[in-house]
C-alpha positions, 0 to 999 in steps of 0.5 A: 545244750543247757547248763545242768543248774548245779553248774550253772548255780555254784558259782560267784553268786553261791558264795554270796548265797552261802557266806555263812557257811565259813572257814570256822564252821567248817573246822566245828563240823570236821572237829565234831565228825572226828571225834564222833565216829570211829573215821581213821586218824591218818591217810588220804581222803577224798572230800567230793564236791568240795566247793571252795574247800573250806572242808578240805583245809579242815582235813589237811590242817589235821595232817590227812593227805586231801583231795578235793573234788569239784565241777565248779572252775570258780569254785576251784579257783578260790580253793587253789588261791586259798590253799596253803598246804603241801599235803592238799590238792584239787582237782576238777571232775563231775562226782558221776566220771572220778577216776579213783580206784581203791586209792583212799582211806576215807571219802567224805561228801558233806553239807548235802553235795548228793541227790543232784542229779535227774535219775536214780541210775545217775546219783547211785552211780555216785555212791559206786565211785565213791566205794571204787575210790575208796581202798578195801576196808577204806570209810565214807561219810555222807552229810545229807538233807532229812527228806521228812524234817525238809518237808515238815519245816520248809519255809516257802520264801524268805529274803534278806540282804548280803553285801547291799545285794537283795536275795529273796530265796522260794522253796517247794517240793515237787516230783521227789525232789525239794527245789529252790529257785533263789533270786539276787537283786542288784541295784547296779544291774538291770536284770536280777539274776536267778538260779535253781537248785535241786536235791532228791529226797531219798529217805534213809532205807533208799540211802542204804540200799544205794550204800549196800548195793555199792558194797558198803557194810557197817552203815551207821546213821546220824541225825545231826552234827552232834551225831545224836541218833537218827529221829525221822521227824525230828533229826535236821540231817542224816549223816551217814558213816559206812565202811567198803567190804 
């Protein structure tokens, strides 16, 4: 069977792809998180999907007790090699089969790592384990995209260079999802190479039905990574805080 296009996109070539998103945007966005919403100040979290974890170090520098989740070997392998903390660890695992149960304080899942999948059952499946991993009274937050602001400021192509490499990058929207079929070009190589990736666009009410549906209550939602109030036309994000009953 083929790979699934998240596991065959975050790989070497993700972090080209991605290499503005740094060690220092990380730390602004954990920072502004913790001083924006009433998240605990200790305990143990789950970031899922962590990538590189670059969000997980922010969290550890801060004294939690972090583990990162992710399907990614190279991702996870730059992760370990950059981990320097006691208190962090990683581990590998599709975020649909974690096998967590109410031991964490909070979960977070940032810069859009939800909506992957094909199916409904599959990505609610997701906000379930996220609820089972979490301890009774434990607390959430999801960075997720703004399907209306996504669909009124998609740019259909654009291309830059990184590191002598071109990537030229083409966006659409189709059957509820936005899809994005990028392309590196490398003079050393034949062949460019391309991946696509997809995010499903649930709007805020399908968001919280799947929170409230997993047994979360309290939902807060934001609109950006100031946590102004959420605007359906005009809020780049929806971030989402809620709270396991």
């Amino acid at each position: 069977m083929a790979d699934a296009w998240f596991e065959k996109s975050f790989r070497e070539d993700y972090l080209l792809v991605y290499r503005h998103r740094d060690e220092a945007s990380a730390d602004r966005e954990i920072a502004n998180l913790l001083d924006h919403l009433p998240v605990r100040k200790t305990g143990r979290v789950l970031d899922l999907c962590c990538g590189s974890g670059r969000h997980s170090r922010a969290l550890a520098r801060r004294g939690y007790e972090v583990v990162g989740v992710d399907l990614s070997p190279v991702l996870l392998e730059i992760a370990r090699e950059q981990n320097t903390y006691d208190n962090l660890v990683f581990h590998q695992y599709d975020m649909r089969e974690i096998p967590f149960v109410s031991e964490f304080d909070i979960v977070v899942n940032l810069f859009t790592s939800f909506g992957y999948f094909a199916t409904d059952e599959e990505n609610a499946r997701v906000v379930h384990n996220m609820a089972r991993a979490l301890k009774p009274g434990g607390e959430v937050v999801i960075d997720y995209l703004n399907p209306a602001y996504i669909e009124a400021h998609l740019i259909p192509e654009s291309e830059r260079e990184t590191n002598g490499l071109l990537i030229r990058e083409r966006r659409w929207i189709e059957s509820g999802f936005v899809k994005k079929e990028i392309t590196i070009v490398d003079a050393e190589q034949p062949n460019p190479r391309q991946y696509l990736e997809q995010v499903r666009l649930y709007h805020s009410d399908e968001m919280e039905q799947m929170l409230r549906a997993a047994g979360f209550g309290g939902i807060k939602l934001f609109g950006d990574y100031e946590y102004n109030a959420y605007d359906r036309e005009t809020s780049p994000r929806m971030i989402f805080y809620a709270v396991r009953e």
